[in-house]
PASEBA-1860 file (N, C-alpha, C; in nm, 3 decimals):
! residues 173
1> XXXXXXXX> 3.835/15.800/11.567/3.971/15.810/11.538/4.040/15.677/11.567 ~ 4.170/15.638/11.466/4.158/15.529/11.500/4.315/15.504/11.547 ~ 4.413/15.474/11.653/4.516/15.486/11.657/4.614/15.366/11.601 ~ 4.674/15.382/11.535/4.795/15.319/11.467/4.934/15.259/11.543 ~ 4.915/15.101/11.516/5.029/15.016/11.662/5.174/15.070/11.581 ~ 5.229/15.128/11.664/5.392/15.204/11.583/5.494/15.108/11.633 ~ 5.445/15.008/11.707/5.548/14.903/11.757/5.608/14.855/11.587 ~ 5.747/14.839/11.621/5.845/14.805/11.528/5.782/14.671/11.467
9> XXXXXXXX> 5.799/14.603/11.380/5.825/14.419/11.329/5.953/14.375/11.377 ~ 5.927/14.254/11.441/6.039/14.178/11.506/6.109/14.099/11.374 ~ 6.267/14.190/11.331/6.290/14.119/11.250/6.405/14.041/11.279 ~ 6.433/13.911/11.233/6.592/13.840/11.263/6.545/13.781/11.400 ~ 6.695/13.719/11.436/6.672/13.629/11.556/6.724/13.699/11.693 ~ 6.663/13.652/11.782/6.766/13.699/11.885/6.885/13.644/11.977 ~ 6.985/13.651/12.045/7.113/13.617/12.040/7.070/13.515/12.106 ~ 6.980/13.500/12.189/6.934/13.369/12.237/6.895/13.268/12.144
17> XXXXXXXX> 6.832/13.306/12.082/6.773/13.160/11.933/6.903/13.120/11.907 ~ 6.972/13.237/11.864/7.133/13.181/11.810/7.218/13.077/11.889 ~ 7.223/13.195/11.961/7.307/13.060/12.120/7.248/12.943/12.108 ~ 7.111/12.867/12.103/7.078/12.749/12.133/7.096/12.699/12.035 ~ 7.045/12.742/11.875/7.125/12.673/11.788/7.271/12.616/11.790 ~ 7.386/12.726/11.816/7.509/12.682/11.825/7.518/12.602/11.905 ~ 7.455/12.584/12.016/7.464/12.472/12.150/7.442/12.332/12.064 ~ 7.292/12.353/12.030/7.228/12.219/11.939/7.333/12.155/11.835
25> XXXXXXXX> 7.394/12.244/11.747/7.513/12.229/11.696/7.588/12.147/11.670 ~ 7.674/12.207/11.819/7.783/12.177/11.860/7.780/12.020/11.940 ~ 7.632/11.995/11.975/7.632/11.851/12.067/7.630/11.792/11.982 ~ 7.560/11.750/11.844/7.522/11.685/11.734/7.683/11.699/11.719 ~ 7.787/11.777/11.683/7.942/11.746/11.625/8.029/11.686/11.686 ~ 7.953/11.702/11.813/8.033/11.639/11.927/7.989/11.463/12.000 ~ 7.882/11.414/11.924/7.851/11.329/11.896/7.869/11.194/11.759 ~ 7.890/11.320/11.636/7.901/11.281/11.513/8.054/11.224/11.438
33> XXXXXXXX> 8.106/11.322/11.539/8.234/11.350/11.435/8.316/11.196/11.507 ~ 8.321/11.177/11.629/8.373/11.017/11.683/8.303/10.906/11.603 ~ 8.187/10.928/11.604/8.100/10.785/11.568/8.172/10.763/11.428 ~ 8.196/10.880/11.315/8.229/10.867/11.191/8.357/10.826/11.182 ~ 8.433/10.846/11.262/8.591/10.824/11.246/8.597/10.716/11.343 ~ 8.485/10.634/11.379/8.543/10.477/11.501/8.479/10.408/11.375 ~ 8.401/10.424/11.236/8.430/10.318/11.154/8.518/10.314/11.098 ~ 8.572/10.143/11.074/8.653/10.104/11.028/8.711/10.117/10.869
41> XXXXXXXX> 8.611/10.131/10.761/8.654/10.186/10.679/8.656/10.281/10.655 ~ 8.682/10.395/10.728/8.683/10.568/10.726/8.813/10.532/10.776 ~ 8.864/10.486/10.866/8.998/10.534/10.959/9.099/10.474/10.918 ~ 9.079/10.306/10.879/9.176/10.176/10.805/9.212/10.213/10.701 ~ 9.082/10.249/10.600/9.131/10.307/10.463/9.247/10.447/10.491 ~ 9.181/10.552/10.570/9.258/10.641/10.551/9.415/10.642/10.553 ~ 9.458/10.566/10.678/9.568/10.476/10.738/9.628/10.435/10.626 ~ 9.578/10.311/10.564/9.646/10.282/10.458/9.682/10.358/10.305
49> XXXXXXXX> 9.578/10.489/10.296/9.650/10.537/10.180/9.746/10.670/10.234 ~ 9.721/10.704/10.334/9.830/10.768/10.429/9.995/10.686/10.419 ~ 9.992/10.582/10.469/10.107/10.496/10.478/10.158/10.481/10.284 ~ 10.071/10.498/10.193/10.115/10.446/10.093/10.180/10.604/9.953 ~ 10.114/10.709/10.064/10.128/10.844/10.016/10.304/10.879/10.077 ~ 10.275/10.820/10.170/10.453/10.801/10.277/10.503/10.750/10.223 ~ 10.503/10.620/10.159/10.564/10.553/10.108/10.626/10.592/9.945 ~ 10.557/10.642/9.887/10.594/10.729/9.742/10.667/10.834/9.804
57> XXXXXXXX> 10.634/10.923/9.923/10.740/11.040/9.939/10.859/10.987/10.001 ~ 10.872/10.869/10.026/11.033/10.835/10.114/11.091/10.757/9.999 ~ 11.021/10.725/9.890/11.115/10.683/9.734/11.110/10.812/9.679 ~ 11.095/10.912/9.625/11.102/10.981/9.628/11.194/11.095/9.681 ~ 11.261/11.099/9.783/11.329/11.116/9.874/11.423/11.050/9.842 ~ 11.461/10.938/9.855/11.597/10.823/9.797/11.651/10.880/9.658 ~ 11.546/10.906/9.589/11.613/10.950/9.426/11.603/11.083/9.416 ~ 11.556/11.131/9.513/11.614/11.345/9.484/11.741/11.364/9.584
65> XXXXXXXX> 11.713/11.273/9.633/11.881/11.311/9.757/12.004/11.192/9.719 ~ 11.949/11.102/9.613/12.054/10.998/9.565/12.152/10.968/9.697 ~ 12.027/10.892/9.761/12.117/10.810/9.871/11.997/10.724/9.950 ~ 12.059/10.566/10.027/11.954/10.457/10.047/11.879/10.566/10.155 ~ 11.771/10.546/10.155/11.616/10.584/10.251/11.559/10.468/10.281 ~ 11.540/10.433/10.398/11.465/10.332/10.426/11.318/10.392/10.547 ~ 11.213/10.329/10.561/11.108/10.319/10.616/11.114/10.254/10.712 ~ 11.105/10.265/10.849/11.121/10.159/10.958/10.984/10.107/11.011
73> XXXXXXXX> 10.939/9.996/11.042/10.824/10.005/11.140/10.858/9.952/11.230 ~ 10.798/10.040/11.330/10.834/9.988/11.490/10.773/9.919/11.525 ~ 10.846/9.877/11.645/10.836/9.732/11.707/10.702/9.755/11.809 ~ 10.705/9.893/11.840/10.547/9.897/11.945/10.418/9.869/11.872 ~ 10.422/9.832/11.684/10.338/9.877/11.642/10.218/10.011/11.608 ~ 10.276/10.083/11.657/10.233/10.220/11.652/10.239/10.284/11.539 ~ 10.301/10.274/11.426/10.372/10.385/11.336/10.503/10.367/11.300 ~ 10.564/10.452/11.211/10.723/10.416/11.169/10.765/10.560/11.152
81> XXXXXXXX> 10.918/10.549/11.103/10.968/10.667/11.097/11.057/10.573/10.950 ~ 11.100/10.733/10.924/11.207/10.762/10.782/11.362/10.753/10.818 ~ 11.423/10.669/10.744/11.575/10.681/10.832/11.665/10.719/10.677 ~ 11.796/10.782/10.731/11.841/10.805/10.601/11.946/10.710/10.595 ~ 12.091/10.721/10.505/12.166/10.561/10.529/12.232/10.570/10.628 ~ 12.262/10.668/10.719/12.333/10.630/10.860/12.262/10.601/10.986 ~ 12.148/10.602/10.945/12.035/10.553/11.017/11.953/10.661/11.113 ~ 12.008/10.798/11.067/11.949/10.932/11.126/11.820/10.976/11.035
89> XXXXXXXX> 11.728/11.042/11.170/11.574/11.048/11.129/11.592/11.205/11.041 ~ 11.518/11.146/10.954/11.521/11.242/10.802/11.398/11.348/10.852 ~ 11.432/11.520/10.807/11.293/11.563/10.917/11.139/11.534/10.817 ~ 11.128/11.610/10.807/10.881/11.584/10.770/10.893/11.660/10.662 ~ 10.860/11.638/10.533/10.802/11.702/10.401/10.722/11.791/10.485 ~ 10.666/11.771/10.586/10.551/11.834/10.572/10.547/11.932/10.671 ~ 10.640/11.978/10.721/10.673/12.054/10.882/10.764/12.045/11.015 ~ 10.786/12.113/11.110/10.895/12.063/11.185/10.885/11.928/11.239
97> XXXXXXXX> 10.995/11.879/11.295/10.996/11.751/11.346/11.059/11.633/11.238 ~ 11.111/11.519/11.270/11.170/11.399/11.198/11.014/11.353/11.106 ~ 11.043/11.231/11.020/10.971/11.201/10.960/10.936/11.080/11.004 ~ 10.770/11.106/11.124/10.726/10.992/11.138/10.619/11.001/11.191 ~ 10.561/10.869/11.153/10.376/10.873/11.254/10.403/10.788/11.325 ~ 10.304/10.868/11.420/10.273/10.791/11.558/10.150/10.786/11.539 ~ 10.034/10.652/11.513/9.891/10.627/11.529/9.858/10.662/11.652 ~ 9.901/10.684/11.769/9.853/10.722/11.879/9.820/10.849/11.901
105> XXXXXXXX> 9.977/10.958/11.843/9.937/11.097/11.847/9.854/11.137/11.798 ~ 9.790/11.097/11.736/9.667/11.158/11.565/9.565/11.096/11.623 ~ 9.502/11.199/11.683/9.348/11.155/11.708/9.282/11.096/11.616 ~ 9.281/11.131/11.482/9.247/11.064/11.317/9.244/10.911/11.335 ~ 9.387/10.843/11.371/9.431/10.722/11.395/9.464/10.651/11.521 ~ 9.333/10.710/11.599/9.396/10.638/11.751/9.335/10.540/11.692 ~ 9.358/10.389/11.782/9.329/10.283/11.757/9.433/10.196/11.630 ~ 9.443/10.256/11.536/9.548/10.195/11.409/9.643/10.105/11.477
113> XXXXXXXX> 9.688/10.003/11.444/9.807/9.923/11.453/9.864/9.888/11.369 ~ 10.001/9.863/11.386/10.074/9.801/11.242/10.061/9.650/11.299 ~ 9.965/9.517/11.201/9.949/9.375/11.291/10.141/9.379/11.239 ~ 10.152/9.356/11.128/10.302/9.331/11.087/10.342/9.395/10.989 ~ 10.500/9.408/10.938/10.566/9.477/10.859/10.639/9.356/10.796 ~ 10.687/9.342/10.678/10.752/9.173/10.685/10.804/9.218/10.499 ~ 10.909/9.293/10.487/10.986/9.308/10.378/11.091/9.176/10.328 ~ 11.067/9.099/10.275/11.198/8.987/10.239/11.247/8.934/10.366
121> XXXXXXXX> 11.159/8.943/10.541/11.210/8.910/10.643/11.251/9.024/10.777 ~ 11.248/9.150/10.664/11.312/9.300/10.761/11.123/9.328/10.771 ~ 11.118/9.462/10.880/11.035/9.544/10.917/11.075/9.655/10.881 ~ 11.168/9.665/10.751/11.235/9.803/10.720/11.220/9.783/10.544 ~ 11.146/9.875/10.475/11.169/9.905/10.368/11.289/9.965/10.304 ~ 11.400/9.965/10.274/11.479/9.998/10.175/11.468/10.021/10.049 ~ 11.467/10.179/10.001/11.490/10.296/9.898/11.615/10.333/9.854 ~ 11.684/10.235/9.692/11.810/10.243/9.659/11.822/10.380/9.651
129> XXXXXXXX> 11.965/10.469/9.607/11.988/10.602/9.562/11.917/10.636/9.423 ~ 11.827/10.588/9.392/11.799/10.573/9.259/11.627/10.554/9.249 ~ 11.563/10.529/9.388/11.445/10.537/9.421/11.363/10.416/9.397 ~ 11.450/10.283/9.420/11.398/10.169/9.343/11.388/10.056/9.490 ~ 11.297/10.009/9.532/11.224/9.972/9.647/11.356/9.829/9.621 ~ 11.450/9.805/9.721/11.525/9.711/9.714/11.470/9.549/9.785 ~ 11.336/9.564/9.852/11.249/9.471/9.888/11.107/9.483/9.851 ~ 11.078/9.327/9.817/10.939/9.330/9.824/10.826/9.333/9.983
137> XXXXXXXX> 10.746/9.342/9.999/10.689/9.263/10.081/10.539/9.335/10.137 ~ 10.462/9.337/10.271/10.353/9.412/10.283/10.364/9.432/10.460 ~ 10.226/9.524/10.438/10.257/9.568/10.607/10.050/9.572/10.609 ~ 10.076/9.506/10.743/9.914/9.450/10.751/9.898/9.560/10.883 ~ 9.785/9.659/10.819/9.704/9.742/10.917/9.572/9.717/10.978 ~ 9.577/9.713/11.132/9.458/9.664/11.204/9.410/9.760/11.273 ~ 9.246/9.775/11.243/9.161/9.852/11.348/9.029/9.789/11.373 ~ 8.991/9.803/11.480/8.853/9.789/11.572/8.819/9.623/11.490
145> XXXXXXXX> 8.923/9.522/11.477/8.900/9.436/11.426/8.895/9.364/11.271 ~ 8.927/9.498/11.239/8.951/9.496/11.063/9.117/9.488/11.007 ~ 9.123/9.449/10.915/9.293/9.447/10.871/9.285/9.456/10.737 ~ 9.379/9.559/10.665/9.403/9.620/10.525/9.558/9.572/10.526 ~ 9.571/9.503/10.397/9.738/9.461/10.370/9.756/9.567/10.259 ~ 9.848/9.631/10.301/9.983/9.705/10.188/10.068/9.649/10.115 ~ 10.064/9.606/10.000/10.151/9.540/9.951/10.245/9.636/9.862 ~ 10.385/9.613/9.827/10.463/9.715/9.783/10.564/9.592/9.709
153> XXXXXXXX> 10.563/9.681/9.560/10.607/9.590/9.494/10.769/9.601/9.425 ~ 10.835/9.486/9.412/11.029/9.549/9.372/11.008/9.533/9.254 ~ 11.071/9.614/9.165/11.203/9.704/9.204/11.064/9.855/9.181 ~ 10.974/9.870/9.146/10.950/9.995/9.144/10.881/10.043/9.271 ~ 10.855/10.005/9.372/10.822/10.055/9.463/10.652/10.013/9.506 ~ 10.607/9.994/9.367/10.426/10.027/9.338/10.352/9.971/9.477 ~ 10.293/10.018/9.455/10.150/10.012/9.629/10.048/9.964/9.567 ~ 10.025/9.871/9.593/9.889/9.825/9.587/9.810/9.788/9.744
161> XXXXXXXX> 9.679/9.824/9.814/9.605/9.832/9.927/9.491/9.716/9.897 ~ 9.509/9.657/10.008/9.403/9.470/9.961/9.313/9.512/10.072 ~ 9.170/9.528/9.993/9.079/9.500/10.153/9.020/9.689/10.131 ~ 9.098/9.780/10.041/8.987/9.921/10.076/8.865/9.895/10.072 ~ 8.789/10.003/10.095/8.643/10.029/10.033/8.618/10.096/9.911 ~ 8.757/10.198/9.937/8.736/10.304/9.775/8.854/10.221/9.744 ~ 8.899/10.255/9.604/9.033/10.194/9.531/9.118/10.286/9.582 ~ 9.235/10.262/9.557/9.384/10.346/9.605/9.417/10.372/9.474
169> XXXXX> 9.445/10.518/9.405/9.489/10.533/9.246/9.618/10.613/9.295 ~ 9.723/10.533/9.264/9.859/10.629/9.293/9.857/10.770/9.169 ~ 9.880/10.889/9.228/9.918/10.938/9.138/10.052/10.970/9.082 ~ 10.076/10.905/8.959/10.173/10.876/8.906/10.201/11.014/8.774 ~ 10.196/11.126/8.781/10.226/11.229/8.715/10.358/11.211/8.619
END
């Protein structure tokens, strides 16, 4: 007679395999995800088409609210803010709070600097009521030793980025 093993088949994993995977994971993301965002053309580029996506929404802004908008960059180099013509901070397209970056707050852009801002002599872009960039000039972004110039062109505003890796294509709809 011959007896028959009725033990089950071990199917799937058990919560332990799982757990160490997610551990294994999670160290690899927690390793990966800094190294990818401390190169310079992942973070500079982003920076600069960030700043140039800002820059279309604060002309933009000047000619739907038909009144001067200007762009400030600050003097800490950190980031700028949106001013409207009495020189009060305009709030965020994009959520609560005024309209401005701080490269410091944004883990994305720690490290970013503005080297300079240099419009016709100002550190302030000016947006007629009519959405027409009343200065020329560029704003030079520095990280981990690298620098991307913004150049922004009068009277239409246009962005052109010197120095990406990918091209900058405004979309112009």
């Amino acid at each position: 007679m011959r007896i028959e093993d009725k033990t089950p088949a071990r199917a799937g994993f058990t919560l332990l395999e799982l757990l160490i995977v997610l551990v294994v994971l999670a160290l690899v993301a927690c390793l990966a995800i800094p190294a990818w965002f401390a190169r310079s053309e992942i973070t500079l580029d982003n920076a600069a088409k960030l700043l140039a996506r800002d820059l279309r929404e604060v002309q933009s802004i000047a000619a739907i609210k038909q009144e001067t908008v200007r762009i400030e960059f600050l003097g800490d180099r950190d980031g700028y803010r949106v001013l409207d013509s009495s020189g009060q901070p305009l709030p965020s397209p994009s959520g609560p709070g005024s309209f401005e970056r701080r490269y410091a707050r944004d883990a994305i852009f720690e490290g970013v600097e503005i080297g300079r801002a240099d419009f016709e002599g100002s550190p302030s872009l000016h947006f007629d009521e009519n959405g027409f960039a009343q200065q020329q000039g560029t704003v030079m972004l520095l990280f981990g030793g690298d620098a991307l110039i913004v150049h922004v062109a009068k009277p239409s505003g246009r962005v052109l980025i010197e120095g990406v890796v990918e091209a900058y294509l405004e979309d112009r709809r």
